[in-house]
MIMIZA-89826 format. One record per residue: x, y, z negated of N, C-alpha, C in turn. Coordinates in steps of 0.2 Angstrom, whole numbers, plus 5000, padded with zeros to 4 digits. Layout:
[[X,Y,Z],[X,Y,Z],[X,Y,Z]]
...
END
This chain:
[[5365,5148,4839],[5361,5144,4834],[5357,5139,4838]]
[[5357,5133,4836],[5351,5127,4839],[5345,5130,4839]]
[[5342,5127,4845],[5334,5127,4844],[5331,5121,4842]]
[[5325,5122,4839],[5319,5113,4835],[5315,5116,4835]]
[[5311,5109,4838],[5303,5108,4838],[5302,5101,4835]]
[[5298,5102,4830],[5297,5093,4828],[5293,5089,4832]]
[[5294,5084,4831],[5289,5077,4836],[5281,5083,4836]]
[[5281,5084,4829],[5271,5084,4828],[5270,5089,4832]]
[[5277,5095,4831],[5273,5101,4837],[5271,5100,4843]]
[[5277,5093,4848],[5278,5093,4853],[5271,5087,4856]]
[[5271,5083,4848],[5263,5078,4849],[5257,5080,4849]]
[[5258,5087,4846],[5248,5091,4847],[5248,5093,4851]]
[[5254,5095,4857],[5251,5097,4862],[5248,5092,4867]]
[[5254,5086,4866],[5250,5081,4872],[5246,5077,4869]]
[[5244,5078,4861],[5236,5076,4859],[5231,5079,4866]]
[[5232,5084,4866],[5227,5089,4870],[5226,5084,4876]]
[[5232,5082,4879],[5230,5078,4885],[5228,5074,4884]]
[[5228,5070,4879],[5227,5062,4878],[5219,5064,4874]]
[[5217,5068,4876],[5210,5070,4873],[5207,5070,4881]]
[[5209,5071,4887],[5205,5069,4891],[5202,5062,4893]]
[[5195,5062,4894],[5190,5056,4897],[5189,5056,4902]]
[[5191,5056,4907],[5193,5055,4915],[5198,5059,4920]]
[[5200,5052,4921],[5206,5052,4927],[5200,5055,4935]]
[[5204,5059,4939],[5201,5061,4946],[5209,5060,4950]]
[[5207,5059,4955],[5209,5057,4960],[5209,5062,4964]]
[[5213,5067,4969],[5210,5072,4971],[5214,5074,4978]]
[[5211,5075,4984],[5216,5081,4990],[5218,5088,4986]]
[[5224,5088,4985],[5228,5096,4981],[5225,5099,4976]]
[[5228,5100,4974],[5228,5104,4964],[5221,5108,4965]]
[[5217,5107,4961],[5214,5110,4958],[5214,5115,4955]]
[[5210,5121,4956],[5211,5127,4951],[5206,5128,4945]]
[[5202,5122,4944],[5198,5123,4938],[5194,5117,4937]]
[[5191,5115,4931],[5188,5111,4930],[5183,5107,4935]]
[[5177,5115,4938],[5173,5114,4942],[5175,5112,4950]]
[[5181,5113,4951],[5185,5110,4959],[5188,5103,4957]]
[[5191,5105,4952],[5193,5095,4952],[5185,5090,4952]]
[[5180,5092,4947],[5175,5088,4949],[5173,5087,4955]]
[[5172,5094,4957],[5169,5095,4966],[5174,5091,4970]]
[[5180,5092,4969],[5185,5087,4975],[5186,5080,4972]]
[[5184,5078,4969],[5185,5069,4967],[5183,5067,4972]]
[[5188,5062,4975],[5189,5056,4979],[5187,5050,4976]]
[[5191,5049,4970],[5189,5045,4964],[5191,5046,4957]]
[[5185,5042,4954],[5187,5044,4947],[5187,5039,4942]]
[[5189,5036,4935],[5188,5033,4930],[5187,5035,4925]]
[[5182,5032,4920],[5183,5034,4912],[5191,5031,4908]]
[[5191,5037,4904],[5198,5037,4899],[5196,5033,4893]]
[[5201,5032,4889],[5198,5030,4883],[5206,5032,4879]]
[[5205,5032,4872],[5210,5034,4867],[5216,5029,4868]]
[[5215,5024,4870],[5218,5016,4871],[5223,5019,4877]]
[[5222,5024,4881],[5224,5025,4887],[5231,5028,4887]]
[[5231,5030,4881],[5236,5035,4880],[5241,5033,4874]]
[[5247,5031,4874],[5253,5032,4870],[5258,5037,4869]]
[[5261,5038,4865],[5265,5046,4862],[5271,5040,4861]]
[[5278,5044,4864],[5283,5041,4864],[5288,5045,4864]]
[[5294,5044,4863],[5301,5048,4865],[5302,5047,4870]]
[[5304,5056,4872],[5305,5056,4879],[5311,5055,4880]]
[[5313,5053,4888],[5320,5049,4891],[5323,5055,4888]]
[[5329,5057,4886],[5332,5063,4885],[5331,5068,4881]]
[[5328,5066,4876],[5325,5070,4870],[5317,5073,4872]]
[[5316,5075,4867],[5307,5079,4867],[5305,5073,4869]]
[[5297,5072,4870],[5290,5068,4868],[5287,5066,4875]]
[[5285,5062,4877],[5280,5059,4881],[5276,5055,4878]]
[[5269,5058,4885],[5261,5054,4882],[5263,5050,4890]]
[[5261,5043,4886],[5262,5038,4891],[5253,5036,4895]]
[[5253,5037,4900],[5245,5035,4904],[5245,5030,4907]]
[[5241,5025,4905],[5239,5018,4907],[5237,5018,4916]]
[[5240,5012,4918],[5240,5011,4926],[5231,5009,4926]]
[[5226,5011,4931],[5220,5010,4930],[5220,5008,4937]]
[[5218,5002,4937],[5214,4998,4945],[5209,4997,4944]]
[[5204,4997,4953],[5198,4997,4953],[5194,5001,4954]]
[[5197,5007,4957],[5191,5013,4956],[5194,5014,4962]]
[[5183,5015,4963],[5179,5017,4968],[5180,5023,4973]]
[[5183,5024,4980],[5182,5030,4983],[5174,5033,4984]]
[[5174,5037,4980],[5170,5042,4982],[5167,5044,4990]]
[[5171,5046,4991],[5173,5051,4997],[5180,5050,5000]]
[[5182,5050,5008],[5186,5049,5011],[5191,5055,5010]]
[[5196,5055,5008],[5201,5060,5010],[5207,5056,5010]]
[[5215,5060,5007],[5220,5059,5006],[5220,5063,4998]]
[[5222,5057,4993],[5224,5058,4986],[5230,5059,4988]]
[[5232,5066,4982],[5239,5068,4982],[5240,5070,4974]]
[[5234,5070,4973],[5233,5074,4965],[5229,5069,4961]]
[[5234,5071,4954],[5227,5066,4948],[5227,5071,4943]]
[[5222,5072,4941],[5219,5075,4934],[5216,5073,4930]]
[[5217,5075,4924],[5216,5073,4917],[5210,5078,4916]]
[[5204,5075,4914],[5199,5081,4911],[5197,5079,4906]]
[[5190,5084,4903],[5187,5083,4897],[5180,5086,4900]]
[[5176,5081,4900],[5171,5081,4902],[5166,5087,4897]]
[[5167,5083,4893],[5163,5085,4885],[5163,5092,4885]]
[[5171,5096,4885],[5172,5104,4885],[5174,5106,4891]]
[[5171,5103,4897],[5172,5105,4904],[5180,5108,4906]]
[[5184,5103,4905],[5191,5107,4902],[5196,5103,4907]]
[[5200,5107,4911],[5204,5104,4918],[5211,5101,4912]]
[[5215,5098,4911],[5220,5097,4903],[5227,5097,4908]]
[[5226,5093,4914],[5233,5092,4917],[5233,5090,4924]]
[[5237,5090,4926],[5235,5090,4935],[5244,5088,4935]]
[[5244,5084,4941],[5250,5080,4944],[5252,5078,4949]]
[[5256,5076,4954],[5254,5074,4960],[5256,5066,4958]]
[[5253,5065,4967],[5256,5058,4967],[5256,5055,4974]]
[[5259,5049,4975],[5259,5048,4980],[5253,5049,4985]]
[[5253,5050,4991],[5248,5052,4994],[5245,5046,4998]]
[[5239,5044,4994],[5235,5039,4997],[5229,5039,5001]]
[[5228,5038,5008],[5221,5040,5011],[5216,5034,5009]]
[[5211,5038,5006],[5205,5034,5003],[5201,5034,5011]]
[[5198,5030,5010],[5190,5028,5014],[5184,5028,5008]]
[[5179,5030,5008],[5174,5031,5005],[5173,5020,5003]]
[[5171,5020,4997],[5167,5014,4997],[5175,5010,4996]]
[[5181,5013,4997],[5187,5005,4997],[5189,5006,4989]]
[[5194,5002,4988],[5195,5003,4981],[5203,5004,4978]]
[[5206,5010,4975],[5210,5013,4974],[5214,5010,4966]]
[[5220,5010,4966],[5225,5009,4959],[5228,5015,4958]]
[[5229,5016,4951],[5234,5023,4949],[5238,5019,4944]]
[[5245,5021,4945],[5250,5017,4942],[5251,5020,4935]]
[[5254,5016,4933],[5254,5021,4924],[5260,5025,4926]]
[[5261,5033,4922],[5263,5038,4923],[5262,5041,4915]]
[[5270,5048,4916],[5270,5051,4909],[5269,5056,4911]]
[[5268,5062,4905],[5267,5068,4903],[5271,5070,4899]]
[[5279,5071,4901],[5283,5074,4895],[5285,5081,4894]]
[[5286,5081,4888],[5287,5089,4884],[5296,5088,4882]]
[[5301,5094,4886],[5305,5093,4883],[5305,5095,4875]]
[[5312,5095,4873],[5313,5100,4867],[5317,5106,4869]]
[[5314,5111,4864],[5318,5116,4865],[5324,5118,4867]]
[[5326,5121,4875],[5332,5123,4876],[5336,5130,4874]]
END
């Protein structure tokens, strides 16, 4: 017997990420909301605008994230991680990796747009 999940199952979950208000830039995954804030390298405000829900390449859903230039290194390290939060319910939503970029405190950083896909049921 086939398996299904409809778009809207598949859209409330990445509602949930696309509910996050800042992107963080980070040295290695995070294990909680309170270390991704504490490890930001850099970060940006989100907005609803930031995020599109799409068909994913191969079936199931993607939430599409806007490419964000001009943010500020906080702190010197090497970004390897981006994370999605919610400031408001202190809430870790997604964590990623990315190409590993060495910040300098004070220089200015790009994040390329990137997806969030949920397949469908196998």
């Amino acid at each position: 017997m086939a398996k299904f999940a409809s778009n809207e199952v598949l859209d409330a979950a990445l509602a949930v990420v696309a509910g996050a208000n800042r992107m963080l830039l980070l040295a290695g995954q995070p294990a909680s909301y309170a270390a991704a804030q504490a490890g930001a390298l850099a970060e940006t405000a989100m907005a609803p605008a930031d995020f599109t829900l799409a068909a994913g390449s191969g079936g199931g859903r993607q939430l599409n994230v806007a490419a964000r230039g001009g943010l500020v290194a906080q702190a010197a390290g090497t970004a390897d991680h981006v994370a999605l939060v919610d400031e408001v319910g202190q809430r870790l939503l997604y964590v990623t990796t990315c190409p590993a970029q060495p910040l300098a405190a004070g220089n200015s950083v790009s994040v390329a747009s990137w997806q969030v896909s949920i397949g469908a049921p196998l």
